[in-house]
C-alpha positions as a printed NumPy array, in Angstrom:
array([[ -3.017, -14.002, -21.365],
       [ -6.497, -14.246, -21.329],
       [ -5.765, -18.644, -22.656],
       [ -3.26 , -18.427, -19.377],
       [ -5.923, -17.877, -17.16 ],
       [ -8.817, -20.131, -18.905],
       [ -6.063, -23.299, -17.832],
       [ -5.165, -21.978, -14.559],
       [ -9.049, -21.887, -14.223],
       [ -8.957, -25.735, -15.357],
       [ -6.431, -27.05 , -12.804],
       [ -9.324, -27.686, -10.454],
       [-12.863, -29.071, -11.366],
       [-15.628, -26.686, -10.052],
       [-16.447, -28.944,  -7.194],
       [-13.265, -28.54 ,  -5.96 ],
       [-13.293, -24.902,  -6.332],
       [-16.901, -25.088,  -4.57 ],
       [-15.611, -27.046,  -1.54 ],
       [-12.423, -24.683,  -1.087],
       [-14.422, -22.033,  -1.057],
       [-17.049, -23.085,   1.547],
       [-13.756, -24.327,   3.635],
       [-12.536, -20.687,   3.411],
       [-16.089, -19.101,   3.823],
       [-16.263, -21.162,   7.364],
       [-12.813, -19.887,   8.282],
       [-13.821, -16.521,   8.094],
       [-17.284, -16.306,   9.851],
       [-15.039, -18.331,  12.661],
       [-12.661, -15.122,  12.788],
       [-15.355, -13.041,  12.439],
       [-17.158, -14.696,  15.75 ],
       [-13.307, -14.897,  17.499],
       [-13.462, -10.694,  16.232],
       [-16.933, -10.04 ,  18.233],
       [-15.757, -11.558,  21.513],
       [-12.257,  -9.795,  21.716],
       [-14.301,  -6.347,  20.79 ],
       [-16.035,  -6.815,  23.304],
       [-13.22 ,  -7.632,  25.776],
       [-11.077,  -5.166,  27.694],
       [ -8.527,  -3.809,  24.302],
       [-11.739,  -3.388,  22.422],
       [-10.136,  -2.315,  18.897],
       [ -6.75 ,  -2.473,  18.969],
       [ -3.858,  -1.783,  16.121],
       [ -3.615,  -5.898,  14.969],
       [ -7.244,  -6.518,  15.379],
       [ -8.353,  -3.971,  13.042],
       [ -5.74 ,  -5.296,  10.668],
       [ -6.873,  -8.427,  10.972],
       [-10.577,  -7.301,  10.87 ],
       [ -9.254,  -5.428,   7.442],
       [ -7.817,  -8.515,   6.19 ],
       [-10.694, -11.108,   6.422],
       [-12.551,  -8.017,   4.965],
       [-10.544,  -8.424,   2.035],
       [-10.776, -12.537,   1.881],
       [-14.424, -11.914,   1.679],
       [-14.35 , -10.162,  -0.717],
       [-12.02 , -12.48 ,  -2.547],
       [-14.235, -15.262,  -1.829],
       [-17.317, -13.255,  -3.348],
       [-15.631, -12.732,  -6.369],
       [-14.471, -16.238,  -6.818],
       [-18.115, -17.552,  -6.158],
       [-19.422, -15.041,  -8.655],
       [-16.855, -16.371, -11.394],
       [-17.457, -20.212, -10.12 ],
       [-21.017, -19.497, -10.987],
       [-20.482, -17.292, -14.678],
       [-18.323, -20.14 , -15.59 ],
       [-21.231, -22.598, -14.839],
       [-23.737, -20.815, -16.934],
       [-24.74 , -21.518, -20.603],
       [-23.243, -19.201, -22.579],
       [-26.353, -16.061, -23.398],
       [-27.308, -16.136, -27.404],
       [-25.777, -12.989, -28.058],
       [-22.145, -14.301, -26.737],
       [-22.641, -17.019, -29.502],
       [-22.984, -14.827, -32.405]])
């Protein structure tokens, strides 16, 4: 399993994976902007906009994980990995 996901991790070099996330970043802080104004319009918080306030949650938090692992992966392995 864990050799599955080392060449799923492969099918994209990490510049890719860089640029797809910044694409996906800028998506979200546009929703999040779109979210502000219709909060502050005459539904205020409504049943779909907290969903979809719940789901970009969640992509963010995707995103931050994916980042995180983008940059692991870059790093030089620490000495005591080695051994």
């Amino acid at each position: 399993q864990q050799q599955q996901q080392q060449q799923q991790q492969q099918l994209l070099p990490p510049s890719a994976e860089l640029k797809l996330l910044r694409l996906t970043q800028l998506r979200i802080n546009r929703r999040t902007i779109d979210f502000d104004g219709e909060m502050n319009g005459p539904d205020k918080l409504n049943d779909v906009l907290r969903r979809q306030v719940r789901d970009a949650t969640l992509l963010q938090k995707k995103i931050t994980e994916s980042a995180r692992e983008l940059a692991a992966r870059g790093q030089p392995p620490i000495e005591s990995e080695i051994d």
